[in-house]
N, C-alpha and C positions, 0 to 999 in steps of 0.2 A: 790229200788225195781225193776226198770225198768233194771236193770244192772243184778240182780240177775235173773230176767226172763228172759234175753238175754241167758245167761251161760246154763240155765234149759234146754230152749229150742233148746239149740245146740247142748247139749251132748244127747237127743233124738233122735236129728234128726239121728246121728251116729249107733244107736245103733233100727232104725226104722227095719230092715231085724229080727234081735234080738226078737223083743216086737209082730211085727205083724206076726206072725208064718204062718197063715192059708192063706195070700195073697200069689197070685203067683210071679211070680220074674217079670212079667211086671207089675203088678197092686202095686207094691212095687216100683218103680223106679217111675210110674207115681205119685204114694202117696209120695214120696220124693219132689217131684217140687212140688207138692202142698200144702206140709206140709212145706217149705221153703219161697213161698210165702204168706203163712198166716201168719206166725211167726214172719216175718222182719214187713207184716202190727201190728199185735198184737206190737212189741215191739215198732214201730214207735209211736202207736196211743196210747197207754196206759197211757204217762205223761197228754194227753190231755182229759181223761176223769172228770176232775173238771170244762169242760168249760159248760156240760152242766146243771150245778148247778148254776155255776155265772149269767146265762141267765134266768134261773128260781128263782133263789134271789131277780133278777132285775123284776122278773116279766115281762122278754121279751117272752112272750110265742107265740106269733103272730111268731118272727125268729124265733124260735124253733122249730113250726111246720112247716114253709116255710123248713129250712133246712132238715127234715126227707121226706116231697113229694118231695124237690128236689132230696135230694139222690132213691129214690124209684125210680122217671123218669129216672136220669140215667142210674142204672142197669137195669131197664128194657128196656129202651132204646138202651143204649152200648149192651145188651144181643141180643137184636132184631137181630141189624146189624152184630154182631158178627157169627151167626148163619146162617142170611143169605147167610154169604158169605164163611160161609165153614169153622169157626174156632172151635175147639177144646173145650177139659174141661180147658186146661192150661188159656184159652182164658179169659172162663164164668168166674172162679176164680180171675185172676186179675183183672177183671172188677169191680167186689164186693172190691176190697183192692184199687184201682184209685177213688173210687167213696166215699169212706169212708173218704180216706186222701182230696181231694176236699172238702167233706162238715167238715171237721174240720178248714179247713180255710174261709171257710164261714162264721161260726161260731166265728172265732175267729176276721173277719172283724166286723158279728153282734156285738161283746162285744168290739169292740174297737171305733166302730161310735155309739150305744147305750145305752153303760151302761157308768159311771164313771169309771168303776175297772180299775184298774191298776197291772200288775204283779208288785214286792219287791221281787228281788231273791234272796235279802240279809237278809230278815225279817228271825227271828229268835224270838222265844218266848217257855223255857224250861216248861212253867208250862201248856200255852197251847194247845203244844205239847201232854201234857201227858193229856189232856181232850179230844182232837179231839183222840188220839189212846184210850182211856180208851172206848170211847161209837161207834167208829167204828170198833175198832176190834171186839165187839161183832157182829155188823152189819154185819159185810163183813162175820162171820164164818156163818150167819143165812144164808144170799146170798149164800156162798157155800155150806152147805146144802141142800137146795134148789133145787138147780142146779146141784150139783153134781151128779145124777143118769142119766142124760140124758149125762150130758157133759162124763163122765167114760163113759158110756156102748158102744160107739162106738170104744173105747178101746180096751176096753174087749171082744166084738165079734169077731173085728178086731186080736186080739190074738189069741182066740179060737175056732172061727164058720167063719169066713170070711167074702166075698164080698154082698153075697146076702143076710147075715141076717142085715147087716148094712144096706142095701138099706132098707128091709123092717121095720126097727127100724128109719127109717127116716124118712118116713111118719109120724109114731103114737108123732117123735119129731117134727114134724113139725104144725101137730096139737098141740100136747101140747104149743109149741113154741103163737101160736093165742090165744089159750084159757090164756095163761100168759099173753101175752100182753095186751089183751082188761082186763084182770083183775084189773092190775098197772095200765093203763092209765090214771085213773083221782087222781093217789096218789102224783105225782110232780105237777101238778097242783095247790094244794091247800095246797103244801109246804108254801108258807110265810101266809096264812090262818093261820096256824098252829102255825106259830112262834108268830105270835102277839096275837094270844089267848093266850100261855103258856107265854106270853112277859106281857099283861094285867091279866094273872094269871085267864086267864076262865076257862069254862068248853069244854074238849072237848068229848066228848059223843054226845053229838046229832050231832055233826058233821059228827063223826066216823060209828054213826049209818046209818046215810042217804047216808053217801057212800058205805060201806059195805051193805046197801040193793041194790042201784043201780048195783053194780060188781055182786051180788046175782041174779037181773035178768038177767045181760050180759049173765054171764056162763052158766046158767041156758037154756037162750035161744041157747046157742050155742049147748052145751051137747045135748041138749032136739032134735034138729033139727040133730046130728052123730047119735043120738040114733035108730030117725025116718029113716035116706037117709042115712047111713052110708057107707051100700053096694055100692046103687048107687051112688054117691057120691065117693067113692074112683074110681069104677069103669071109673066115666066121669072124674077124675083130674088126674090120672095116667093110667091108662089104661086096657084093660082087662087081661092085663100081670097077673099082681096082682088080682088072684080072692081069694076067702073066705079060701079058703085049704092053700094059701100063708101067710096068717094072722094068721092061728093055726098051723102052723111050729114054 
């Protein structure tokens, strides 16, 4: 898969002057380096997205979370200094792809001094094979649906409307981006919860309930407080650039 996403994302990158119509011919060269450096992270990092399920199998959620504030410190940190001293977007970018590959070995120190696991590059099993594809490919189409309206539409803009309506569709993703996250936060959590109820053949409803009321108040309180401070609130986190007239464009 990782081979077939290499090929995808290179015959893009070829054909990015093609696809992003509406950029200019410098914001096209700089979305070239950009789209280059994410893409070698993306293909880099992508075989190691099962590590953090081994961690949450194990029940290491203490690394788990060290690893996600440590990478936060970083970028925000690398960002700091990056800014101070005069560098660029090429800059702020790579910093987010050095910070990511870093905490993947973090990670992968956490699971080799923490857990028993052991990689088997040789393990091979055809029947389940077709049990892990039969109930994750449903998964991952749900995940992309999901997701696919926000991850397209900078696409799509970027082909048809350009620079500025991406910028302002990146706020309302980036909000949306918080309100997802504090939503999932407590669903890998109580992943092996889950497995030894359906392993003891319980019930899981009152489980499912008391989590789904708590994400019910998360969202609630978050929505509740854009709905109240929206204006001001955009106003104080970006700036008065973007006032109310920019948001009904």
């Amino acid at each position: 898969i990782d081979v077939v996403l290499f090929f995808i994302l290179l015959g893009v990158y070829f054909f990015i002057p093609q696809i992003y119509r509406e950029l200019t011919p410098d914001e096209v060269e700089k979305f070239k380096v950009i789209y280059a450096i994410t893409a070698m992270y993306a293909v880099v990092s992508f075989p190691f997205i099962p590590i953090n399920g081994v961690l949450t199998a194990h029940e290491s959620f203490i690394q788990l979370k060290v690893a996600d504030v440590l990478q936060k410190l970083i970028i925000v940190g690398a960002m700091t200094i990056c800014l101070l001293l005069g560098y660029g977007l090429y800059a702020l970018v790579l910093v987010n792809a050095i910070a990511g590959i870093l905490i993947i070995g973090f990670k992968l120190w956490c699971i080799r001094h923490y857990t028993p696991q052991k990689i088997n590059w040789r393990y091979y099993n055809k029947s389940e094979l077709k049990e892990i594809a039969g109930y994750s490919g449903w998964v991952t189409i749900i995940a992309l649906a999901q997701r696919c309206i926000f991850n397209l539409a900078p696409s799509i803009l970027g082909a048809l409307s350009g620079s500025d309506a991406i910028a302002i569709l990146g706020i309302a993703m980036t909000l949306e981006g918080y309100c997802f996250m504090f939503a999932n936060v407590l669903n890998g959590m109580f992943l092996p919860k889950v497995s030894r109820i359906v392993h003891d053949q319980g019930n899981l409803l009152p489980l499912m309930i008391n989590i789904g009321r708590i994400q019910i108040y998360i969202i609630g309180l978050i929505i509740g407080g854009i709905i109240c401070l929206g204006n001001q609130f955009i106003t104080l986190w970006v700036g008065p650039d973007f006032d109310k007239q920019d948001f009904l464009m």
